[in-house]
N, C-alpha and C positions, 0 to 999 in steps of 0.2 A: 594168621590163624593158628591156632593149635588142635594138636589131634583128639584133645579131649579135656576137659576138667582140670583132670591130675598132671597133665605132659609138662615136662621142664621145659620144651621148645618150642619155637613158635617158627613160621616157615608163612614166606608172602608167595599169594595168590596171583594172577593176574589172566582172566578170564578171556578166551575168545572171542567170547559177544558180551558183552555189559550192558547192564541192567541199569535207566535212567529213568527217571518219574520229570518228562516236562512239565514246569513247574504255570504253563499255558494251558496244560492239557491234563490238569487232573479230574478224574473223573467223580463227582460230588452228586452221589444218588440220593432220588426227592427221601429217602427214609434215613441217610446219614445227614443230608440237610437238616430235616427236623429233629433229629438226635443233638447236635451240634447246637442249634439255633437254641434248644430248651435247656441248656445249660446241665445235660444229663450226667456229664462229667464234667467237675472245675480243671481247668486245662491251666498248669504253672512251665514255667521253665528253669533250670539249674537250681530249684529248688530243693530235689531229692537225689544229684548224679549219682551219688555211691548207692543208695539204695537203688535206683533203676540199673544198673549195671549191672549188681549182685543180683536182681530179676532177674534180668537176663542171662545170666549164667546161673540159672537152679535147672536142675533136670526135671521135666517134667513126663507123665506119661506116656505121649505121642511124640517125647523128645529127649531119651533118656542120657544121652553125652551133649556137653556143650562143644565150643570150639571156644571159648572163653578161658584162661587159666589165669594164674596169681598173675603171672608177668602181663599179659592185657590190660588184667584191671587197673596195678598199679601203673602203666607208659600213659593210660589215658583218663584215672585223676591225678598224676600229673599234668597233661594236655589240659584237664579241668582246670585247674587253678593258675596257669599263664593265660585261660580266658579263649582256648583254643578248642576243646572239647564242650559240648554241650546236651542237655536233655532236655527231653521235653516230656510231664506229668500229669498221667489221668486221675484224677480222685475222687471216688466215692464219699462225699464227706469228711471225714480224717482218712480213711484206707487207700494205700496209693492202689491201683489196678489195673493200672496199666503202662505204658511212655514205650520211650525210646532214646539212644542216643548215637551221638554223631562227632564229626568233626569239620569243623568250620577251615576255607584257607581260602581267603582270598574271594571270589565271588562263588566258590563251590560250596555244598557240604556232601559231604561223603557219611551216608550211615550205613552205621554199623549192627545195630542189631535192636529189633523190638519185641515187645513182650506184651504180653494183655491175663488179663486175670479177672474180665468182665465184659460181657458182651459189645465188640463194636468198642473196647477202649482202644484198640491199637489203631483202628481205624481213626479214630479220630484223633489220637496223636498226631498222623501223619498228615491230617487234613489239616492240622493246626501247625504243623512243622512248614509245609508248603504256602501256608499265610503268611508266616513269617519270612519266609525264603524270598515271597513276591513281593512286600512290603518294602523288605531289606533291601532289594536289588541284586538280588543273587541270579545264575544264569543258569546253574546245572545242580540236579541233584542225583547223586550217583547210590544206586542201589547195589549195587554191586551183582548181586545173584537175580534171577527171574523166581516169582513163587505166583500162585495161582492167586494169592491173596493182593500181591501187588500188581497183578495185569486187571484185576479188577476197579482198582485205582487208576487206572490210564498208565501204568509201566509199558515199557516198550525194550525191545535188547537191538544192540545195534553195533555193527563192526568195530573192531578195536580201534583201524584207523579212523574212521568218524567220533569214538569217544576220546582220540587222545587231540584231536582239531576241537572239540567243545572244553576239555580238560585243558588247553593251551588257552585257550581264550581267555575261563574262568580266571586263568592262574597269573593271566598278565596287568592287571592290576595284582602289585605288590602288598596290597593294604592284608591285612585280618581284621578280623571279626572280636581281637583281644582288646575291648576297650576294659583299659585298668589295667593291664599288665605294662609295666614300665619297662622292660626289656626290649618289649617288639614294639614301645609307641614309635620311635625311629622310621620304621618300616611303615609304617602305615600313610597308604597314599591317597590322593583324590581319585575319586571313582568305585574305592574297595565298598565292599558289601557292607550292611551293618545289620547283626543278627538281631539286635538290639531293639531296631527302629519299630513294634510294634507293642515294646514295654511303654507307649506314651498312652495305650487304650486300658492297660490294665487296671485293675482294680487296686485298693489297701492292701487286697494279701495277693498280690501281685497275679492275681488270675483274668485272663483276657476274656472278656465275654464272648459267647458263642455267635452272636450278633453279628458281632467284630470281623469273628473269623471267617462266618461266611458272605460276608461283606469285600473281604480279602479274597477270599477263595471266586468269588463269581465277577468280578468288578473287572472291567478291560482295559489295556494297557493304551 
């Protein structure tokens, strides 16, 4: 994190209690159900990273400093383009308005930070982020912080020793989630996640129907 916008420095966090969204246990209410289902927002992925990013690091009224600075943005579109970093894009039509993004390692994803610019888009970012999570075969998704908005979601926070036994777990499968990057194909094992695996429902202009997602989101293991 950094201390604001403008800081040259960055300085790692590592919280008490952590913030996880079981990806069994999210919480999909009848009025975001039918938001999602009617296709209220076209839902893309890594189709806009640099623009959801730089969303996320604008200062907004209720949020005047970020914790996002030049060196974030550029460690993780780098991380975007080895196929390791990822977003996910709410759209109004052409106006992006909402996403979030993250990072993928192994059967985890770790995100970092969402944004909305229209009612109910953040929410459904993450409602579509966790469809893909459960699709994929991913185990853990790490929020890092607790917010009011994410305990509504089904987040939960929980001792560090229990998230670093769920974070071991995720991390042993060696695989990523980098399909395309030739550097880490090596690394990649049987078992690893695939962030991927829910691009086979999407449409032409790669947006996954709402159908889909909550088809994904309610369906038992």
């Amino acid at each position: 994190m950094a201390d604001s916008r403008d800081a040259d420095s960055v300085y790692w966090v590592e919280p008490r209690r952590r913030a996880i969204l079981p990806l069994d246990g999210f919480h999909l209410s009848r009025s975001l159900k039918k938001t999602i289902a009617a296709d209220r927002f076209r839902v893309t992925v890594d189709r806009a990273f640099d623009r959801i990013i730089a969303l996320c690091a604008e200062s907004v009224d209720n949020r005047p400093e970020t914790w996002i600075n030049a060196s974030i943005e550029e460690a993780f579109r780098r991380l975007h383009a080895l196929g390791l970093a990822h977003s996910v894009e709410c759209w109004d039509g052409e106006r992006l308005v909402g996403g979030l993004y993250g990072l993928a390692l192994g059967r985890a994803f770790f995100g970092e930070s969402m944004v909305s610019r229209a009612t109910d888009a953040s929410k459904v970012a993450i409602a579509a982020l966790v469809a893909r999570l459960r699709i994929g075969g991913f185990a853990l998704l790490d929020c890092q912080f607790m917010t009011e908005h994410l305990a509504t979601l089904g987040a939960c926070e929980i001792d560090r020793s229990d998230y670093m036994a769920l974070l071991g777990a995720a991390l042993s499968a060696t695989g990523s989630s980098a399909a395309g990057a030739s550097s880490l194909s090596a690394a990649v094992a049987a078992g690893a996640a695939d962030f991927r695996a829910l691009d086979a429902a999407a449409g032409a202009d790669g947006a996954v129907p709402g159908k889909v997602i909550v088809q994904a989101l309610t369906q038992t293991s």
